[in-house]
PLY file of the C-alpha trace (Angstrom):
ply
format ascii 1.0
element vertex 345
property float x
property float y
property float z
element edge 344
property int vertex1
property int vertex2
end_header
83.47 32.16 127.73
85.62 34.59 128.76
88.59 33.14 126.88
86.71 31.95 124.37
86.06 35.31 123.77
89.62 36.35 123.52
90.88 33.81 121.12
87.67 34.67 118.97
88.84 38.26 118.97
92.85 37.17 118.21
91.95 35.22 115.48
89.64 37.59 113.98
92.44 39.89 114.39
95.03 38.04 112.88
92.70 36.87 110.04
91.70 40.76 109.25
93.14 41.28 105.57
93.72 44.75 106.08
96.18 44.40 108.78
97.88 41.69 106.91
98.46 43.18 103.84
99.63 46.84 106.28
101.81 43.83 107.59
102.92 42.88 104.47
103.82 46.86 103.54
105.61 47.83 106.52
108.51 44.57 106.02
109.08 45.49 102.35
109.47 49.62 103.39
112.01 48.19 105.55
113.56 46.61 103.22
113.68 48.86 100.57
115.01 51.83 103.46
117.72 49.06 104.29
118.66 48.67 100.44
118.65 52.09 99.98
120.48 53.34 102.67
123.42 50.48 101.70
123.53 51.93 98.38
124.16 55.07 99.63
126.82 54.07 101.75
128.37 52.23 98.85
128.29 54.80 97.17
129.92 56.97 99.31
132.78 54.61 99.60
133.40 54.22 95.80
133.45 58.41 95.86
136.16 58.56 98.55
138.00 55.96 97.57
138.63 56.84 93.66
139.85 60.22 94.79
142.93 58.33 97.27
143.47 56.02 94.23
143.78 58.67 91.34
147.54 58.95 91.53
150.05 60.75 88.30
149.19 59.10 85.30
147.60 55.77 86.70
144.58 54.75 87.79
143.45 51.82 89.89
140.65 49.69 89.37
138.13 49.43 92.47
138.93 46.18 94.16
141.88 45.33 92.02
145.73 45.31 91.65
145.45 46.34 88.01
146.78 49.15 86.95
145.94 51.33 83.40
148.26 53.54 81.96
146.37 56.89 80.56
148.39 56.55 77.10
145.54 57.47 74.94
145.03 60.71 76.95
147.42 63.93 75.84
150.37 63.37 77.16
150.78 66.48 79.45
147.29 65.88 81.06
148.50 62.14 81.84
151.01 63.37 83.87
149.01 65.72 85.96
148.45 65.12 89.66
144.32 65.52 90.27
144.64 68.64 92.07
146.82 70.25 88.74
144.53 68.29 86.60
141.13 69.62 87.96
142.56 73.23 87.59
143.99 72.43 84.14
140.67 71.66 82.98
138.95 74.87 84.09
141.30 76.89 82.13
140.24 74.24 79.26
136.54 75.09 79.89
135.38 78.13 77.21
131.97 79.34 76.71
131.64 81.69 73.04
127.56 81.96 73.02
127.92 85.78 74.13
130.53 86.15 71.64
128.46 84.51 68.52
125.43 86.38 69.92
127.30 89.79 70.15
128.51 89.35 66.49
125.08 88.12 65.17
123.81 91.53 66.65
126.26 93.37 64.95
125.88 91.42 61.66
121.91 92.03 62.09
122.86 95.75 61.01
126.06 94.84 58.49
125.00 95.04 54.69
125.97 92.15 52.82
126.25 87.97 53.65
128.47 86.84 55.38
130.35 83.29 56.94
132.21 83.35 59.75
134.66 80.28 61.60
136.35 81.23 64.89
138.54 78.41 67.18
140.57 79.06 70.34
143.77 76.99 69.37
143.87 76.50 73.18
140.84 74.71 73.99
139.63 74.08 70.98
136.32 75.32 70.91
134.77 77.30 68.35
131.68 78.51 67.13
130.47 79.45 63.22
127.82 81.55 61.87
127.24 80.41 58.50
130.25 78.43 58.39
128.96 75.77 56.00
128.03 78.53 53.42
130.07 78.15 50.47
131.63 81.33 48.93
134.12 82.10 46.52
138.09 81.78 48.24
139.55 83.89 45.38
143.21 84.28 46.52
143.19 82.18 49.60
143.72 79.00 47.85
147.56 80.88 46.73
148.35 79.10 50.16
147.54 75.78 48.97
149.84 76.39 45.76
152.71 77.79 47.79
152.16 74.29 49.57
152.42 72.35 46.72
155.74 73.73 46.12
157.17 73.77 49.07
156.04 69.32 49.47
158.32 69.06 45.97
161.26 71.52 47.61
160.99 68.69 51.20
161.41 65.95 48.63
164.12 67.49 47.35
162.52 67.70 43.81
162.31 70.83 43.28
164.80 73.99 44.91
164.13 77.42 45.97
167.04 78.69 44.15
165.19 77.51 40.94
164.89 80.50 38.72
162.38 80.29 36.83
161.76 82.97 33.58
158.34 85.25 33.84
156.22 84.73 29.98
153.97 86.81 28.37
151.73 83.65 29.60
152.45 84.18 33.21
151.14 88.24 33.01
148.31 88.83 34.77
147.50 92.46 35.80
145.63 91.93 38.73
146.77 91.86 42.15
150.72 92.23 42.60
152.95 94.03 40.45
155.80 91.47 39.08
153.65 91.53 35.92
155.94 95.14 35.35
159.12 92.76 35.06
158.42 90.36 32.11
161.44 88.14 30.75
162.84 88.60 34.08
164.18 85.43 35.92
163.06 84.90 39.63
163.79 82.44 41.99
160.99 79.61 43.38
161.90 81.61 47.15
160.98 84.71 45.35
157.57 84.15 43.83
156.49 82.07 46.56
157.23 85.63 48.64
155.62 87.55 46.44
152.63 85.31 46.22
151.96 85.12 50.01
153.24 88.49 51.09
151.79 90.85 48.13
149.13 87.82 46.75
150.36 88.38 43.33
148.66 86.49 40.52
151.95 86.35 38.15
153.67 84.40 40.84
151.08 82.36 41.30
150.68 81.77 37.54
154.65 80.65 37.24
154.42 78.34 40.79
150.88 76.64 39.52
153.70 75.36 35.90
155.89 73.19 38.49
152.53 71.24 40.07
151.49 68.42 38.29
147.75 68.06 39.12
148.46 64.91 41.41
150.60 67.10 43.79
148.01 69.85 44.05
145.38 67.35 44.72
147.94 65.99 47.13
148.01 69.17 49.01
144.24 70.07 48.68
143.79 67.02 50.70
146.71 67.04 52.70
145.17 70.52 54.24
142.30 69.53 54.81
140.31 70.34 50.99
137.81 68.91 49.39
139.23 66.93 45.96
138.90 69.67 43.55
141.35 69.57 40.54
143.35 72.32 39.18
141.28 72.84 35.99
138.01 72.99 38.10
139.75 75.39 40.41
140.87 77.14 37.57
136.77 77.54 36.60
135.98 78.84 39.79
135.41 76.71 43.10
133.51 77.05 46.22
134.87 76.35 50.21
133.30 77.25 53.45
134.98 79.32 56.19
135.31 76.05 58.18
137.43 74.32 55.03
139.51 77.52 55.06
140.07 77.02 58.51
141.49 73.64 57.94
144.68 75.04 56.20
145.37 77.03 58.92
145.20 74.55 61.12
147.29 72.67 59.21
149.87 74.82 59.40
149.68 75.75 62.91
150.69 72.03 63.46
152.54 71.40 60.66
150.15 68.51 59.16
150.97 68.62 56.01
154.35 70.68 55.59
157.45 70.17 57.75
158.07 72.54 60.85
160.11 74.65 59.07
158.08 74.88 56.32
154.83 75.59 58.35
156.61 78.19 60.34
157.97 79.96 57.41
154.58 80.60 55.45
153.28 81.25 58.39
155.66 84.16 59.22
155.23 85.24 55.63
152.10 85.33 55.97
152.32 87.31 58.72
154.11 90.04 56.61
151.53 90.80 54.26
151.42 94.03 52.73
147.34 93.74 53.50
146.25 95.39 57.33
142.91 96.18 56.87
140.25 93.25 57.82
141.35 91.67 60.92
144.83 92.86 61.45
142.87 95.94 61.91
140.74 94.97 64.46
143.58 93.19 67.35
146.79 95.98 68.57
149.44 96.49 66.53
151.54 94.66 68.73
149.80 91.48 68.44
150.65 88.73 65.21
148.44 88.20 62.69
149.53 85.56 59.77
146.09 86.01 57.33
145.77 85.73 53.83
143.07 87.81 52.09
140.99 86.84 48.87
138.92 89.13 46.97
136.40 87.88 44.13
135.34 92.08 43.14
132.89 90.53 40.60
130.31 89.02 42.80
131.19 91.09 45.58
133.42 88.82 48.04
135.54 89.63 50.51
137.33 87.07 52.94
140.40 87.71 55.36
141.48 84.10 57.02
144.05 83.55 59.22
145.39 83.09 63.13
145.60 85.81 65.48
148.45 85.31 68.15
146.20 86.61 70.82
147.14 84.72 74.95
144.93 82.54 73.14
145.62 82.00 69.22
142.86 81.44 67.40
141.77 80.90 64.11
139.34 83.17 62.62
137.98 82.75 58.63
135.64 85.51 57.54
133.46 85.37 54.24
131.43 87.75 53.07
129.26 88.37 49.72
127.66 91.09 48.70
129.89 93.86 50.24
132.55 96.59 48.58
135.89 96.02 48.95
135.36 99.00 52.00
132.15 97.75 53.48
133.84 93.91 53.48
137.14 95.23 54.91
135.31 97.29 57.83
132.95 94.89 58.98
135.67 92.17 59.31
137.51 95.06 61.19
134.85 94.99 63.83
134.31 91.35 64.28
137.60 90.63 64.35
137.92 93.56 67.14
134.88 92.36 69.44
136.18 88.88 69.04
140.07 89.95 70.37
138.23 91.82 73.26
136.04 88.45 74.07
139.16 86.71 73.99
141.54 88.74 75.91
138.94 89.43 79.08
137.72 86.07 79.42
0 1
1 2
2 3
3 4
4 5
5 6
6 7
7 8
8 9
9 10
10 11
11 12
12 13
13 14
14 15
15 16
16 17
17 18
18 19
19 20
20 21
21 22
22 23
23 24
24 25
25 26
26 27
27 28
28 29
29 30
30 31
31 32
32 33
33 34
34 35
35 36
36 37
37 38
38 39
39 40
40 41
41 42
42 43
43 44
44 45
45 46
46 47
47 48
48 49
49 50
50 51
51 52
52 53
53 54
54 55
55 56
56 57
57 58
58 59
59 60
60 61
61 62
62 63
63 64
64 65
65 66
66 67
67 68
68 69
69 70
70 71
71 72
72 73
73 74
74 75
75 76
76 77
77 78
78 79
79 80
80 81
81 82
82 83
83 84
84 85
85 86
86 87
87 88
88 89
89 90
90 91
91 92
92 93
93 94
94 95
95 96
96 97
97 98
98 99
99 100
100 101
101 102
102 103
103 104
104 105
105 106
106 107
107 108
108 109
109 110
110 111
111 112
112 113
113 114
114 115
115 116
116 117
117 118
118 119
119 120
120 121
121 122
122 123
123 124
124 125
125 126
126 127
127 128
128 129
129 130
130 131
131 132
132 133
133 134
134 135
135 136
136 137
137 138
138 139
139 140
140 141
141 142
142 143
143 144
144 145
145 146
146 147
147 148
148 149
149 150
150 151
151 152
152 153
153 154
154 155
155 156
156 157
157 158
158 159
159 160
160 161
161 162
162 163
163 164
164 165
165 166
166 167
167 168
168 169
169 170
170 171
171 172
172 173
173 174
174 175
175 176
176 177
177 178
178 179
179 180
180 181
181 182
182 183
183 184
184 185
185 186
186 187
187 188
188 189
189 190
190 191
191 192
192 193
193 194
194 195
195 196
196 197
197 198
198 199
199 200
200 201
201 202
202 203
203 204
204 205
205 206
206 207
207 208
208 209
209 210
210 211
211 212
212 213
213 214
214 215
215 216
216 217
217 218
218 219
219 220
220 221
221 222
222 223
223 224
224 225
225 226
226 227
227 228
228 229
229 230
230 231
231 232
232 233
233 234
234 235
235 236
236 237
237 238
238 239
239 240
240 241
241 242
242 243
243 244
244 245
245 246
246 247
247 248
248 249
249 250
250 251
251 252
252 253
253 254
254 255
255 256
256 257
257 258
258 259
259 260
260 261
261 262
262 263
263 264
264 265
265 266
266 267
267 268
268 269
269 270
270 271
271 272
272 273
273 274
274 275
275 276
276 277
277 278
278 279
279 280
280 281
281 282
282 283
283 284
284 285
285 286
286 287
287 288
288 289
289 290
290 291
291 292
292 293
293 294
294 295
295 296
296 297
297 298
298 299
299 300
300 301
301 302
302 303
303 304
304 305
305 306
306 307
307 308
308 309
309 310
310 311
311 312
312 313
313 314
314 315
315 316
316 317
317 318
318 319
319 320
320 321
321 322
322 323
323 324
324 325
325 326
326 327
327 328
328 329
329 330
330 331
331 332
332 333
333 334
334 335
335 336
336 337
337 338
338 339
339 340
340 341
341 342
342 343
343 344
């Protein structure tokens, strides 16, 4: 009875469904601890391992002899070691929230509208406070034109020794003073000076003669432009600080012009006879080549351009609804809290 007993009470046991399905539990928690703690130790392998096979400008596949070149990467990363590479991309690394925040507060108590594009050249990043807003460019387009020109002087179409005779046509008694000298004859080299250095409107008048409309829509585009055409221009056309921007970039790395050619409106530019906006707002010893454009009838004030700061940068600033004054001094003090962001961070 005894064992009877006993094998009553083991088969009840092993017959209880609770304890089989606890059974039934505890194997597949081992399991799952067994898979888990192999992934982990994969995982820990593939970590170690890509860091001994990251090596110059190659890297090996896990559990392969094949090699791939980085030749889609920038050049001068490729070639970095991991060590320079993972140091070279901290100094890439560039935060600008404070900075738009700082400006929005100062805009918050600026009369007038205004549209504003910054990028660190550098690293490429940027931010924009109403940098989609369309305004008036005025006088910064006279970069575009002087563009033009120089694309026919490359092609060897057209020569800055050209002298070319100043109309009653051409007068215009706006900005600039080369309306004074009527009859005169000046060179292509001197108007496109005059047009980029004092923004005068007679130069631009005799340059805008030698474009036919295909080349100005050629360098429109070529800079980065919406397709507007000279006639529609001439009727009054609107671009954003961020399309602004674009020309400046594409001089900066000679897109559209040559080197030379980049470099030397650039330097021009550089020289203008205008330092209020943001020239005012960096030291005097610092480079700014900026081109300003002034539309007095609806109230707009802009100042674009690249400020050689450690870090160059592009900044485009819009405004409507300002005086000449109010425009000028409030792009003074962006432009002066942005070179402080930039030169302590």
């Amino acid at each position: 009875m005894e064992n009877s007993d006993n094998n009553i009470n083991n088969t009840g046991a092993s017959n209880n469904p609770h304890t089989l399905k606890t059974n039934k539990i505890d194997k597949f928690t081992k399991i799952v601890l067994v898979i888990l703690s192999l992934s982990i130790l994969f995982n820990i392998y593939l970590l170690f391992n890509s860091s001994s096979k990251i090596q110059g400008s190659n890297i090996q596949y896990f559990g392969e002899a094949q090699v791939m070149s980085l030749d889609l990467i920038d050049p001068g990363v490729a070639k970095l070691d991991l060590s320079e590479f993972l140091k070279t991309k901290q100094e890439y690394i560039a935060s600008y929230t404070p900075l738009r925040k700082e400006i929005e507060e100062m805009l918050a108590n600026t009369s007038g509208h205004f549209g504003i594009y910054f990028e660190d050249l550098y690293s490429h990043s940027w931010f924009g406070i109403n940098e989609r807003e369309k305004f008036n460019p005025a006088s910064l387009l006279k970069i575009t034109t002087v563009a033009s020109i120089l694309s026919l002087v490359e092609e060897k179409a057209l020569s800055l020794d050209t002298k070319v005779e100043l109309t009653e046509d051409d007068l215009d008694y706006g900005s600039g003073t080369l309306y004074k000298t009527k009859g005169s004859n000046v060179t292509v080299e001197e108007l496109i000076k005059r047009t980029l250095v004092e923004s005068d409107n007679v130069a631009t008048i005799t340059l805008l003669q030698l474009i036919s409309g295909e080349k100005w829509i050629e360098a429109r585009l070529g800079m980065g432009l919406p397709l507007v055409s000279i006639a529609e221009s001439a009727n009054g056309t609107s671009l954003n600080p961020e399309e602004i921007s674009n020309v400046f970039h594409s001089l900066y790395y000679a897109g559209y012009l040559s080197r030379a050619s980049s470099n030397w409106v650039l330097s021009l530019l550089s020289e203008t006879d205008f330092k209020e906006g943001i020239p005012a707002g960096v030291p005097d010893e610092i480079k700014v080549a900026h081109k300003i454009g002034i539309w007095a009838k609806d109230g707009e004030v802009h100042d674009c351009g690249i400020v050689y700061a450690k870090r160059p940068y592009i900044l485009c600033i819009m405004s409507l609804g300002v005086t000449q004054q109010g425009g000028n001094e409030a792009t003074k003090e962006i432009s002066q809290i942005i070179y402080n962001y930039v030169s302590t961070h």
